[in-house]
C-alpha positions in Angstrom: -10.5 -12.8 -11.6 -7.5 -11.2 -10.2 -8.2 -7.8 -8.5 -5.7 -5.0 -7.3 -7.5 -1.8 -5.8 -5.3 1.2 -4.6 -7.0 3.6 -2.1 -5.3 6.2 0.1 -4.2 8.9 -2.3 -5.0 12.8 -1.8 -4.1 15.8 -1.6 -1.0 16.3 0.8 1.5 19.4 1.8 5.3 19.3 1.6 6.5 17.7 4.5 3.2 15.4 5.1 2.7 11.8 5.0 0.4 9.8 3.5 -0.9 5.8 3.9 -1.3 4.0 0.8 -2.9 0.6 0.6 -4.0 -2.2 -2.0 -6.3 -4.7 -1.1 -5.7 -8.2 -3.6 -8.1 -10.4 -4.7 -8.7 -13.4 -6.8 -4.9 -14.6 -5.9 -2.9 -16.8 -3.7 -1.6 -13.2 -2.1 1.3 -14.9 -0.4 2.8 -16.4 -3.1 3.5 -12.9 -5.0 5.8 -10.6 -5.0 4.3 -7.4 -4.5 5.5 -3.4 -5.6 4.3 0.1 -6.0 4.6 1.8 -9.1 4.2 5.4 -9.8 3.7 7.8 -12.7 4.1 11.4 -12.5 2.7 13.7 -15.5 4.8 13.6 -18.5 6.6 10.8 -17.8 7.7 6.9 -17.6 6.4 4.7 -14.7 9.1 4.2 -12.3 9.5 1.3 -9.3 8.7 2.7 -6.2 9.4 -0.3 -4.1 9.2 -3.9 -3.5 8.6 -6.7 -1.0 9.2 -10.3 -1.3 6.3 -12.8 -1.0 6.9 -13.4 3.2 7.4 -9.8 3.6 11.0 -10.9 4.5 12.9 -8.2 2.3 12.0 -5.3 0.7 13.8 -2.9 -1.6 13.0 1.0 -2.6 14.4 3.5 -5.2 17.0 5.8 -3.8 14.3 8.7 -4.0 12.1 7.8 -1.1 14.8 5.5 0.9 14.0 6.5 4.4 11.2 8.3 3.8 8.6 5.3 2.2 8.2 2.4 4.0 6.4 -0.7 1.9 4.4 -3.9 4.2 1.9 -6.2 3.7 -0.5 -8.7 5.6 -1.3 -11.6 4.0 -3.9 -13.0 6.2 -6.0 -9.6 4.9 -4.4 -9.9 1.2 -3.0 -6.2 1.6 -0.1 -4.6 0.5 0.7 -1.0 2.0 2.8 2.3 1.2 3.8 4.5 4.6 5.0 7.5 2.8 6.5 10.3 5.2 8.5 13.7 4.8 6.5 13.7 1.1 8.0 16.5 -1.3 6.3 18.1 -4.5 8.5 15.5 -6.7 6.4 12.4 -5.2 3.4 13.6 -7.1 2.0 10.9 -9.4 -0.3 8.2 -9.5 0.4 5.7 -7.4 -0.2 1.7 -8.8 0.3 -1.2 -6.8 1.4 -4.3 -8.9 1.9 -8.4 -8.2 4.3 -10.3 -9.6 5.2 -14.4 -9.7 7.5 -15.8 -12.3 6.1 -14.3 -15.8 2.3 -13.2 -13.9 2.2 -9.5 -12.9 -1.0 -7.9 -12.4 -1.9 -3.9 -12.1 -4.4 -2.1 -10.6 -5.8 0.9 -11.6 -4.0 3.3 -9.4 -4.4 6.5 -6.8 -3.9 9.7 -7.4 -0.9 11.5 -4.6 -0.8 15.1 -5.1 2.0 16.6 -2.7 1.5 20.6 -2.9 0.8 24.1 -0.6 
């Protein structure tokens, strides 16, 4: 059975950071291409960012370009979500998510509030 489990979320002030991670299970972790997902109130889940199976490239929507930074291990089967300089708009729940060929799995997401 294929596990995703987000953990790191809270309750943060403009300007902080925050360190999100998801720990895989039940998968050959290395073979997937792995992403964060999140979901603000009110609205459509949007890609965060994404890293390739190796770790070798990674991508990130033009919101949080040089401000999130997405890794992995995959001798520990964990995927992980630096987020720095965080502003009231990256509020949401955060979702990591794996993806090979036509397989994606979800897990069930953590909550980032960023507020005074």
């Amino acid at each position: 059975q294929v596990k995703l489990v987000e953990s790191g979320g809270g309750l943060v002030q403009p300007g902080g950071s925050l360190s999100l991670s998801c720990a895989a299970s039940g998968l050959t972790f290395e073979n997937y291409g792995m992403r964060w997902y999140r979901q603000a109130p009110g609205k459509e889940r949007e890609l965060v960012a994404g890293i390739s199976s190796k770790g070798s490239s990674t991508n990130y929507a033009d919101s949080v370009k040089g401000r999130f930074t997405i890794s992995r291990d995959n001798a520990k089967k964990m995927l992980y979500l630096q987020m720095n300089s965080l502003k009231p708009q990256d509020t949401g729940v955060y979702f990591c998510s794996a993806l090979l060929l036509t397989n994606s799995y979800w897990g069930q997401g953590t909550q980032v509030t960023v507020s005074e």
